[in-house]
VOKE-835682 format. One record per residue (C-alpha): residue in one letter; x, y, z. Coordinates in nm, 2 decimals, decimal comma. Layout:
BEGIN
["a" [X Y Z]]
...
This chain:
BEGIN
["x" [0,00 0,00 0,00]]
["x" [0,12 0,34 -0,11]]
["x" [0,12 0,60 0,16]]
["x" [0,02 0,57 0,55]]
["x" [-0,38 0,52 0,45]]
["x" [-0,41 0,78 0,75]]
["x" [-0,64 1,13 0,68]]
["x" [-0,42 1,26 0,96]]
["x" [-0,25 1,63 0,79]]
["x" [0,10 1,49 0,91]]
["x" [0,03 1,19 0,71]]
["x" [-0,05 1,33 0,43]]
["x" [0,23 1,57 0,42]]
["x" [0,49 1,29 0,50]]
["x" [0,35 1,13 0,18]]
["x" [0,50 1,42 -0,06]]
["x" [0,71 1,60 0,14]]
["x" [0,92 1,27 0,33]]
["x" [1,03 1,01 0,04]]
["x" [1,34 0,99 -0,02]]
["x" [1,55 1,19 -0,15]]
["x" [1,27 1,49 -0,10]]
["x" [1,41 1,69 0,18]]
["x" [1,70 1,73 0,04]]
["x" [1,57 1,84 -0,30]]
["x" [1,38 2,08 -0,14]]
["x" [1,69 2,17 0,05]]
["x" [1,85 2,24 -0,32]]
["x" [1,58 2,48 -0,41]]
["x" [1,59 2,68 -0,03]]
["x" [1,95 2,72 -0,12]]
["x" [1,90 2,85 -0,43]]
["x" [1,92 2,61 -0,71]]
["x" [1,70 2,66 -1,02]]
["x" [1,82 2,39 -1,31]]
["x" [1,86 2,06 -1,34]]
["x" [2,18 2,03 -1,35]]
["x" [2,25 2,23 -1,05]]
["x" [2,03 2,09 -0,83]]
["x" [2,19 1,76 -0,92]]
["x" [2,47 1,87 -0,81]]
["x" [2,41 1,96 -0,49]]
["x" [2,27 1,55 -0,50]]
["x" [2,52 1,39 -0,66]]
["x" [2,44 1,02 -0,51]]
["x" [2,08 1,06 -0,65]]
["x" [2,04 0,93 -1,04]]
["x" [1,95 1,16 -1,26]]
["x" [1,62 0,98 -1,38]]
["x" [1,52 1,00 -1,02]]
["x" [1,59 1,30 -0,98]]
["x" [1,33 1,38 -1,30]]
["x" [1,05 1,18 -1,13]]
["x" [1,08 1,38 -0,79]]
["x" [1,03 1,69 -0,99]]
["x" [0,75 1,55 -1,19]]
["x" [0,60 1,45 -0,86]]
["x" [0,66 1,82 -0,67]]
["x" [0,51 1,94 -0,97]]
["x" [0,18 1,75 -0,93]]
["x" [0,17 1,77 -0,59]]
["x" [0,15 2,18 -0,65]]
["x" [0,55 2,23 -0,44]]
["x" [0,71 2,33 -0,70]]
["x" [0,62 2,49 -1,13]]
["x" [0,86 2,41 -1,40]]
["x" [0,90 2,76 -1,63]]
["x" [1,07 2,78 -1,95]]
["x" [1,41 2,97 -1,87]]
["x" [1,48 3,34 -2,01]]
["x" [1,63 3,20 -2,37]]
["x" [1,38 3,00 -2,43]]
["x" [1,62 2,71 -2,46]]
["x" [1,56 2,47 -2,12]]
["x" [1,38 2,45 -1,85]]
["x" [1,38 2,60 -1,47]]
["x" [1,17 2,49 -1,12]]
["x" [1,07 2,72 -0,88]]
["x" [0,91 2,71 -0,54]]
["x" [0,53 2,74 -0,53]]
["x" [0,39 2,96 -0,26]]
["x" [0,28 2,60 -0,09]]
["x" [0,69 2,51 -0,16]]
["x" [0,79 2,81 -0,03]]
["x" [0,59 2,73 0,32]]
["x" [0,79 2,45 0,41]]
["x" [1,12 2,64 0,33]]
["x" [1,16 2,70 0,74]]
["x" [1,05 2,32 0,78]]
["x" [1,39 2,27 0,62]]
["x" [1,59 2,50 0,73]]
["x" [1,45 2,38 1,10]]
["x" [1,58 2,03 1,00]]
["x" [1,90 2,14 0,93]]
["x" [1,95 2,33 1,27]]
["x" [1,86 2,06 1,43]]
["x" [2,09 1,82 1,30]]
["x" [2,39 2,11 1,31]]
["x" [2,28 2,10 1,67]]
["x" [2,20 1,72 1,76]]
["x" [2,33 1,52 1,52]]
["x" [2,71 1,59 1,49]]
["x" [2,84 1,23 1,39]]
["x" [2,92 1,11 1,04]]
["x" [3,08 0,87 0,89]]
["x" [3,39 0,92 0,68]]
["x" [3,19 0,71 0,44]]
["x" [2,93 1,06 0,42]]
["x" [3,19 1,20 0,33]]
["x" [3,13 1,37 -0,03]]
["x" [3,40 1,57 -0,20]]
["x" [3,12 1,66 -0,50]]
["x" [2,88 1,80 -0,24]]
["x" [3,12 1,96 -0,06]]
["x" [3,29 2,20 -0,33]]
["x" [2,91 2,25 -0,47]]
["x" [2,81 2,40 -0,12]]
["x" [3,14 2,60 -0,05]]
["x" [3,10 2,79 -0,43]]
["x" [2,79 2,90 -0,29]]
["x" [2,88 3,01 0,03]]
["x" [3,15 3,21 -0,11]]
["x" [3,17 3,60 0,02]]
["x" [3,15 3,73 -0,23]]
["x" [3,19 4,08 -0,19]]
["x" [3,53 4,03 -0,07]]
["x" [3,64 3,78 -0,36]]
["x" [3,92 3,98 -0,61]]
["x" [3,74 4,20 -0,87]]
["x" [3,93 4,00 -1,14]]
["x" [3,88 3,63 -1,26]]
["x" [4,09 3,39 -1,13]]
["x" [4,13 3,01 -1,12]]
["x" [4,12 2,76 -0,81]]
["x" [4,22 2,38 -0,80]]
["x" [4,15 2,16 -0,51]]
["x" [4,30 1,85 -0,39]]
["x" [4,16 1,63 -0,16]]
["x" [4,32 1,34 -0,01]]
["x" [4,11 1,07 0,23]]
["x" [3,83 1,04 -0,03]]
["x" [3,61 0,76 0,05]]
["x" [3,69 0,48 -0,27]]
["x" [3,34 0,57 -0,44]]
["x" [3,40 0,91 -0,48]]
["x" [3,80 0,85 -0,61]]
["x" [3,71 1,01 -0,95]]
["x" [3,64 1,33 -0,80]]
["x" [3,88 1,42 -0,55]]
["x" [4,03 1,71 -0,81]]
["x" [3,85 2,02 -0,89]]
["x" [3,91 2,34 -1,00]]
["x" [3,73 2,68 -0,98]]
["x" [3,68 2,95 -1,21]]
["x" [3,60 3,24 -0,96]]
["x" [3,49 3,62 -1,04]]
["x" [3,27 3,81 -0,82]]
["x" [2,98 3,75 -1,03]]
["x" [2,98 3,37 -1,11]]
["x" [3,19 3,09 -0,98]]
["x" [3,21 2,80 -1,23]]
["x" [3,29 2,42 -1,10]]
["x" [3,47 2,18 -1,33]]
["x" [3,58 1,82 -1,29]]
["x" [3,81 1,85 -1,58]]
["x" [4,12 2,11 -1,59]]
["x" [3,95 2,44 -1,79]]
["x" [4,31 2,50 -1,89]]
["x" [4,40 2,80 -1,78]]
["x" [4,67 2,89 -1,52]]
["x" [4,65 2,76 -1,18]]
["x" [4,68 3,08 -0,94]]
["x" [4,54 2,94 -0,60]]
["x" [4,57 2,56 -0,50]]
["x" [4,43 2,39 -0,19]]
["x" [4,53 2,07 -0,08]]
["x" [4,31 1,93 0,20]]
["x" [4,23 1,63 0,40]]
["x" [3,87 1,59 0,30]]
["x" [3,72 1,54 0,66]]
["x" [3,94 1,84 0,77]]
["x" [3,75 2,05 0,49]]
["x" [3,44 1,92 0,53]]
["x" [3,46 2,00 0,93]]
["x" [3,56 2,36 0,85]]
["x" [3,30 2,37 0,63]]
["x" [3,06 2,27 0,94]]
["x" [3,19 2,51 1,14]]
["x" [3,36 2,23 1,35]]
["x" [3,72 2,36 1,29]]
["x" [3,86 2,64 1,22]]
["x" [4,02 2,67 0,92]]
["x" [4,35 2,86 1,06]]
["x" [4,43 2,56 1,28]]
["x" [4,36 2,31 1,04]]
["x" [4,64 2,51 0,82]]
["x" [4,86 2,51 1,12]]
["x" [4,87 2,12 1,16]]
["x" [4,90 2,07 0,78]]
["x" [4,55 1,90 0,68]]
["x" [4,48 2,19 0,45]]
["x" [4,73 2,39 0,26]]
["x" [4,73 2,70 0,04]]
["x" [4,96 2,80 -0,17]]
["x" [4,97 3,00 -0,51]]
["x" [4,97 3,37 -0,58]]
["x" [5,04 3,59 -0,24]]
["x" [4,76 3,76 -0,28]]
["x" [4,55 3,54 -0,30]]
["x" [4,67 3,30 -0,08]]
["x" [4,65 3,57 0,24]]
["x" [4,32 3,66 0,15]]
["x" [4,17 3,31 0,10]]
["x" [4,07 3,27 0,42]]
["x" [3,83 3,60 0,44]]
["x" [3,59 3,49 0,16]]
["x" [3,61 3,10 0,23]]
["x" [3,22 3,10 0,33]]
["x" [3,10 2,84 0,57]]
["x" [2,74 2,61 0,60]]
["x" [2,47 2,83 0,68]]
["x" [2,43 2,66 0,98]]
["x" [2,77 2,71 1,08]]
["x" [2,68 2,91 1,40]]
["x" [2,41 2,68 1,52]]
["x" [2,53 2,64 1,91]]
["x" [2,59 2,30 2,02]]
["x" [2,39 2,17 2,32]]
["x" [2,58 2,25 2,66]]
["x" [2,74 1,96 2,84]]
C-alpha cells in the first residue's frame, strides 16, 4: 500500500514531502538552485532519472512549477507559494541536525557536495574583482567518490564556475586538504587557521590570493548553530 492510509494532515504531508530523496531536493531549491543540472549537483548520489520523477512529482503535488528559462532554450523549477511554506520546515531540519546530530561517517563524506556547497557560500563581496582560477586536492576520499577528488574553480565576483576537468588555464590558488578536515571547517567544527597550522589543509599560489583566502572562504549556513551545553 502506497502512503500511510491515515487522513491525519502529518500523514498526508509525509507522503510528498518525506520520500526519499525529497528533503534534500527541497533543500537544493531553499539554497537556491533553479536547473537541473545544478540541483543535481548539490545530489550527486541521486540518479538523474530519479531526480526527474521527484520533480514530476513536486510538480503534481503543487511544491514546486517548471517555467521555461529566459532564452527559451531549457527549463527552470521554482518554489510554489505552498513550496515556499515548508522552506523554514527545512531549514529547521538542518539546525537541528547542526545541533544534535554531529556524527558522520567518513563514508558521508562527499568531495562533489562539498565544493558544490562552499562555491555557494563564497563571500563574495570580498572575492578579487578580477577572474581567477582555483584547484583543489583532496586526499582521504572515501573509494566511491576516487574520481572526483580534483576540482578546479573558475571564480569572479559575479559567477563561480565548477569543473571536474582542468578548464586549462593557469592555476593561481591551489588547496590541498584532507577531506574530513574540509568538510569539518566547512561545518563550522574547525577552524580553518588551525587546520592550516597542523598541515591537513594547505594554500599555496599567488600571495595575494593566498593571504586573502581565508576572508571569503564561506561556511554552511548553519555554521553558527550552538551546540547543546554539556
Amino acid at each position: 500500500m502506497q502512503g500511510y492510509g491515515q487522513f491525519c494532515p502529518v500523514a498526508k504531508a509525509a507522503e510528498i514531502l518525506t520520500e526519499r530523496w525529497t528533503p534534500l531536493l527541497l533543500r537544493e531549491f531553499v539554497l537556491g538552485s533553479h536547473r537541473f543540472n545544478d540541483l543535481h549537483r548539490g545530489l550527486p548520489l541521486m540518479s538523474r532519472s530519479l531526480l526527474a520523477q521527484r520533480l514530476k512529482r513536486l510538480e503534481a503535488a503543487g511544491i514546486i512549477e517548471r517555467r521555461t528559462d529566459t532564452d527559451g532554450q531549457g527549463a527552470e523549477y521554482f518554489l510554489t507559494p505552498a513550496g515556499e511554506e515548508f522552506g523554514p520546515v527545512i531549514e529547521a531540519m538542518g539546525h537541528w541536525g547542526q545541533r544534535w546530530s554531529r556524527r558522520f561517517d567518513t563514508t558521508d563524506l562527499d568531495p562533489s557536495l562539498l565544493v558544490w556547497d562552499m562555491q555557494r557560500s563564497f563571500k563574495r563581496e570580498r572575492l578579487p574583482s578580477r577572474k581567477f582560477v582555483m584547484e583543489m586536492q583532496f586526499r582521504g576520499v572515501p573509494r566511491r567518490h576516487r574520481d572526483r577528488s580534483r576540482w578546479w574553480l573558475i571564480i569572479d565576483p559575479q559567477l563561480v564556475d565548477v569543473c571536474i576537468k582542468d578548464p586549462g588555464f593557469e592555476i593561481e590558488l591551489f588547496v590541498q586538504a584532507d577531506l574530513e578536515a574540509m568538510t569539518k571547517v566547512w561545518l563550522g567544527d574547525l577552524r580553518l587557521k588551525d587546520t592550516m597550522r597542523a598541515g591537513d589543509i594547505v594554500v599555496e599560489g599567488q600571495p595575494q590570493l593566498t593571504r586573502e583566502f581565508p576572508a571569503w572562504l564561506g561556511l554552511s549556513s548553519m555554521a553558527d548553530v550552538p551546540r547543546p551545553t554539556a
